[in-house]
N, C-alpha and C positions, 0 to 999 in steps of 0.2 A: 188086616193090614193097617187099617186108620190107627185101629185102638194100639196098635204097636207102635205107632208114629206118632199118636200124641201123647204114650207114656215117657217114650223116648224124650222128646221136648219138654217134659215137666220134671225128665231127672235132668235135665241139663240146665234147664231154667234155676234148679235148686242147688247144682253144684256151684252154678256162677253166684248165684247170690252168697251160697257159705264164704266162697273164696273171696266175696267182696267185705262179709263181716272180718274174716281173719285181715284182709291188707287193713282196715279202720279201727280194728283192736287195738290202742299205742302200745309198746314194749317198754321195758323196766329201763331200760338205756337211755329210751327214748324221752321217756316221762322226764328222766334225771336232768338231760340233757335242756328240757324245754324251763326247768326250775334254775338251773344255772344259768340261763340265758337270763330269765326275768330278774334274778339276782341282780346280777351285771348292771343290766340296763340302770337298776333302782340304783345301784352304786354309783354308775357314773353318773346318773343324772343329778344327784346331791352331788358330787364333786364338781363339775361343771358348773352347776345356778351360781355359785358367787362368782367363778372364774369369768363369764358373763357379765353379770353385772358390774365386778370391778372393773372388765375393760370397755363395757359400754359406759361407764362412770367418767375413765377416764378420757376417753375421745369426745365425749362433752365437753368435759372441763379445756380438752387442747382446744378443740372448736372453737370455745368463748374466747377462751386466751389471743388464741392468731387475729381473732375480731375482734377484737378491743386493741392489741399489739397495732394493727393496720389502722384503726381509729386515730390510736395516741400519734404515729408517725406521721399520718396526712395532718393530722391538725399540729404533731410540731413543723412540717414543711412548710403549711402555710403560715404558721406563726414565724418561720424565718422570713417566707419571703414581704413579712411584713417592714416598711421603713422603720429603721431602730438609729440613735441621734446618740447613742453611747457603743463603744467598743473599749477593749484592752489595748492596752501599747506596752510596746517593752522600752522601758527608760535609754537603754544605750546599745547600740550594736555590740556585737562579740568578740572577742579576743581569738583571731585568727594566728595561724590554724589550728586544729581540734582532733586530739585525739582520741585515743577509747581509751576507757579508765580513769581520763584525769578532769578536772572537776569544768565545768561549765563557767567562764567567767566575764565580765563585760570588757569593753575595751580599755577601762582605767584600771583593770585586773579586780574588780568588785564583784559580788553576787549581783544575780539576774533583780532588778527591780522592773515589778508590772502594776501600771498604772491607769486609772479611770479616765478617760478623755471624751470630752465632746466632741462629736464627728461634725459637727455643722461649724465651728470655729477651733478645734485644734486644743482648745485649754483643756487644762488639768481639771475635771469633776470629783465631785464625794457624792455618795451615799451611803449615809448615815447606817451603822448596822456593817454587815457580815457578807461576805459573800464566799462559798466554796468553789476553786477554784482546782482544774485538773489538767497536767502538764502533760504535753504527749508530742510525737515526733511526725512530723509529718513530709509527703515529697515532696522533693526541691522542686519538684514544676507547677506545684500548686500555689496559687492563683496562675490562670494564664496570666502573658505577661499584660494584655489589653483590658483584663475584668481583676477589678479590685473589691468586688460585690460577689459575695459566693454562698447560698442554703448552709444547712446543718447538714442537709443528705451529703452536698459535696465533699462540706469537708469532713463528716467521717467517712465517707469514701475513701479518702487519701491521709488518712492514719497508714502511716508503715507500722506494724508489726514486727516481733524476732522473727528470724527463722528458724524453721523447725528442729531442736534439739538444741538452741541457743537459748541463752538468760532471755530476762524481760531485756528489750532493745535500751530501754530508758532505766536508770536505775537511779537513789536518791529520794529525796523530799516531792513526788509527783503528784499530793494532796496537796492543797494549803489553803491556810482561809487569808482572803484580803477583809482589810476593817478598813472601816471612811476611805478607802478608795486607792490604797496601797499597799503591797505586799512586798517583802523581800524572798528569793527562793534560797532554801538551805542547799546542801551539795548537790548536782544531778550530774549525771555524767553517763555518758553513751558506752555502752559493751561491745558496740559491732560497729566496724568501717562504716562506710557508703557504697562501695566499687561495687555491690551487688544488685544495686537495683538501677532502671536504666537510665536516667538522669545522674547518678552518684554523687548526688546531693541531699541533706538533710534540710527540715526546716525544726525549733522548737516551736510549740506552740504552746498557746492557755487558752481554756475553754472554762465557760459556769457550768459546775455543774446544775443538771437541771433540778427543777423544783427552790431553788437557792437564790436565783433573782426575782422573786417577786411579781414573777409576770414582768416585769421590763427585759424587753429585750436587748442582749448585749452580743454585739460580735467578738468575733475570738482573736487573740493578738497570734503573731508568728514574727520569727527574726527572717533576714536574711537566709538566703539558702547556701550552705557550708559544707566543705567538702570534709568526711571525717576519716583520717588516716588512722594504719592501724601503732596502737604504741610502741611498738619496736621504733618506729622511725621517729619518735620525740627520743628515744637515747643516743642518737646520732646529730639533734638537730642544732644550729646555731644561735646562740643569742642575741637578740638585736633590742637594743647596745646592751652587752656584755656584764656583766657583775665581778668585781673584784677578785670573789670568790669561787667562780667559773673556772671548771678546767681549762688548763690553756688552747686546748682541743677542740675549746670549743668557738675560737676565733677562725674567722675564711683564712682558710689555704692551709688549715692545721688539722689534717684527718684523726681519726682518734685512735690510736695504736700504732700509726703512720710512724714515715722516718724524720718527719720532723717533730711529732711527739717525743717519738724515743731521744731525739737528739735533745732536748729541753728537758728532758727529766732525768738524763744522765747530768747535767748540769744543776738538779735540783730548780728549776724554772717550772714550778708544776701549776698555777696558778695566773689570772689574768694579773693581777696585781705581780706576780711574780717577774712577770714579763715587761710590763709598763716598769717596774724598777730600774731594770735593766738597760732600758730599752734610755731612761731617760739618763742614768748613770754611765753607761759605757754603753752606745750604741754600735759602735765598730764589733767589739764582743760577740754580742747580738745575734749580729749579721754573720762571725764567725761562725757560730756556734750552728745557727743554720746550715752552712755550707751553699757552695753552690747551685744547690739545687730550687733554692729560694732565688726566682730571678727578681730584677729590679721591679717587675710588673708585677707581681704577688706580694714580694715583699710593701710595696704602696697597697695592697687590697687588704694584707694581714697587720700594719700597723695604722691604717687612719679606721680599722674597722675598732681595733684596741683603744685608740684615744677617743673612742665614744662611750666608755665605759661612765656608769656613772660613779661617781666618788663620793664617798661619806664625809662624816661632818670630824670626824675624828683626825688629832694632831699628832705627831711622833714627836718627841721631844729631846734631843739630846744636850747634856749640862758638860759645861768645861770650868776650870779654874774662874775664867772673866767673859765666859758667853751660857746661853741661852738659844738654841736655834729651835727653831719649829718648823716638821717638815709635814706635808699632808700624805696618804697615803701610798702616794708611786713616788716619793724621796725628792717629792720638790722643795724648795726652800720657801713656808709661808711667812714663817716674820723670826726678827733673831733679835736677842739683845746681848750688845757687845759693850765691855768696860762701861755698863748700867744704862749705856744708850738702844735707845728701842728705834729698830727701822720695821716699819709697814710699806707694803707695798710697793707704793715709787720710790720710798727712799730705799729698797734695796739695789737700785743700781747706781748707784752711788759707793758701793764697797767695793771692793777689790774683787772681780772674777775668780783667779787664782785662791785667790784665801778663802773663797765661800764654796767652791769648789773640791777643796780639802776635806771641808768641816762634812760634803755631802758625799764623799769616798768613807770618810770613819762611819758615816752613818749607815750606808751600806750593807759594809760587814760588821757592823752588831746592830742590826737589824730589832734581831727577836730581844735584845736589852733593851730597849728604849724606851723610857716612859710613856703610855698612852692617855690623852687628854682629850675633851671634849673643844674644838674649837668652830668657828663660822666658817659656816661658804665659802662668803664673800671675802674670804680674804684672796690676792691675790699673788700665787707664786713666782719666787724668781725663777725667771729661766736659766736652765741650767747647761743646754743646747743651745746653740744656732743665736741668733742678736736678740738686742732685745726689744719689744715692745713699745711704741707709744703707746702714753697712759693719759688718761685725763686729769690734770693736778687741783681739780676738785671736790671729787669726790671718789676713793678707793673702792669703794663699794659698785660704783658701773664703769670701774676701767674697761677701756674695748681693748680688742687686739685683730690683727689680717694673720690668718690665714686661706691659703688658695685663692686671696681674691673676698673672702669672706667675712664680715663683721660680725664678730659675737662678744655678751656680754662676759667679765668674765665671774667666775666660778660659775657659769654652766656649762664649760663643756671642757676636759682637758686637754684641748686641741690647742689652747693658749699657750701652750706650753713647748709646743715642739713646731712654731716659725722656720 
């Protein structure tokens, strides 16, 4: 019974082990399988080593960058908050109001001039050489209104930008170099309102750009803060004072398409000068032609805004057998010569009313006949409306004249004219 029990145990000891050789034998599948895998590996790991090292290359390189970036900016903050005794100025305020599209101008209707100023007394400085100069828009609530002292961080903070799917906000000459300490800026003119941002006010500014001053620091000029409307409403708007060659439409109380447009242009009145003709030749007419609907209280807002117009230097000239009259652009009478005698100024009241009043009905209706001439300002016309004038009988050239209560020289303003 032993000898049976330990045969027993030495064929089962022998079975287990064959069946442990067959599970540790690898199969042909198997083999394939473990060849393809070390393939792989060897593949991807050539593919991968540069994919690595480019990107461990590059968040190095970002690394340094943002440290050095964060370097230059603390050291330009402190470089602004350092005392600086020069800044930019902009030569003249701006020509209010401002649209988009149309061009950027100063209040004498000039280009922007920006200029080098001493901050400790206010003069005009130079330096000598170059400096690059970069025009940008900034918000109208920058500077508060108590701090006139503001970083570099602040004010590029408060750069406005376009908005998003808009042109650049600023468009134009927004480089430029100033030399010895002046620059003129060529066209710039704004693409986008104001109404969008919450102050809805703009400011321009000029900045150096950097690297460009030498290490001197220079603060940045800005204008006034101005509201910018969109252009549609400059083809509606009024001109103050007027130009000859201005739609009549374009005087107060004269909408543009209106019924008192149409009324004027059926009449061939298309024109400011068109009107001031009229106005000074038959002013009952006028007022016809208007109608009713022009009360006496418009009517005064729609002609003393028209005799503010300003008037050129040019004479109308109409010739007869034994006269010579000269009238200036709204058919006033400037000087006339009758049977070879020449009246100026004060001697024109000394003629006959009636008869000079004749001469400025022909003149009238042949108009576009009429020889044009270059003549002075200062000459003084006769009036051909309402009394006339005291004059000063020494010198033609600073006749005064009352209107409203008001003393004005004259040829500047043709207010003289209609007493």
């Amino acid at each position: 019974m032993t000898g049976k029990r330990f045969s027993d145990q030495r064929d089962s000891e022998q079975c287990w082990q064959n069946q442990r050789h067959q599970r540790a034998r690898p199969s042909l599948a198997s083999a394939i399988g473990e060849v393809v895998k070390l393939n792989f590996v060897q593949i991807f790991c050539t593919v991968l080593k540069p994919m690595l090292r480019r990107v461990v290359h590059e968040e190095v390189e970002n690394g340094l960058r943002r440290t050095l970036s964060y370097a230059n900016s603390n050291a330009l903050r402190y470089k602004s908050l350092e005392p600086s005794t020069m800044q930019l100025k902009f030569r003249k305020h701006l020509t209010l109001p401002i649209f988009t599209g149309t061009k950027i101008l100063d209040e004498e209707g000039n280009p922007l001039e920006i200029y080098l100023a001493d901050i400790n007394n206010g003069q005009e400085s130079i330096i000598v050489g170059t400096l690059k100069l970069q025009i940008v828009v900034l918000d109208g609530d920058f500077p508060s209104a108590d701090g006139n002292i503001w970083t570099s961080d602040e004010f590029e903070k408060n750069i406005v930008k376009e908005r998003r799917g808009k042109r650049p906000l600023l468009a134009g000459d927004v480089s430029v170099t100033m030399k010895d300490g002046v620059v003129t800026l060529g066209d710039i003119e704004l693409t986008d309102n104001s109404s969008w941002i919450r102050c809805r006010k703009f400011r321009i500014a000029a900045r150096v750009v950097q690297g460009s001053s030498h290490e001197v620091v220079i603060r940045e000029a800005m204008t006034e803060a101005f509201v910018v409307k969109d252009h549609r409403g400059e083809l509606y708007k009024k001109h103050h004072p007027p130009m000859l060659e201005d739609d009549v439409w374009r005087l107060e109380k004269i909408g543009k398409d209106g019924a008192f447009h149409k009324k004027l242009a059926a009449n061939d009145i298309k024109t400011v000068q068109d009107f001031l003709r009229l106005s000074v030749v038959n002013e009952p007419k006028l007022r016809r032609i208007l109608g009713l609907g022009m009360s006496d209280k418009m009517w005064e807002v729609t002609i003393n805004h028209a005799r503010r117009c300003v008037l050129d230097n040019k004479l109308y000239v109409s010739r007869g057998p034994n006269h010579i009259i000269f009238f200036n652009p709204i058919c006033q009478v400037s000087k006339a010569v009758i049977n070879g005698e020449t009246f100026n100024c004060r001697d024109l009241s000394r003629l006959n009313r009636a008869y000079i009043q004749k001469f400025v009905a022909d003149a009238y209706q042949s108009w576009n006949l009429l020889e044009i001439v270059d003549g002075l300002r200062n000459d003084t016309p006769l009036i051909t409306q309402g009394d006339m004038v005291d004059q000063q009988p020494s010198n033609c050239a600073i006749a005064m004249g009352m209107y409203d209560g008001r003393v004005f020289l004259a040829g500047q303003t043709t207010e003289l004219a209609f007493v």
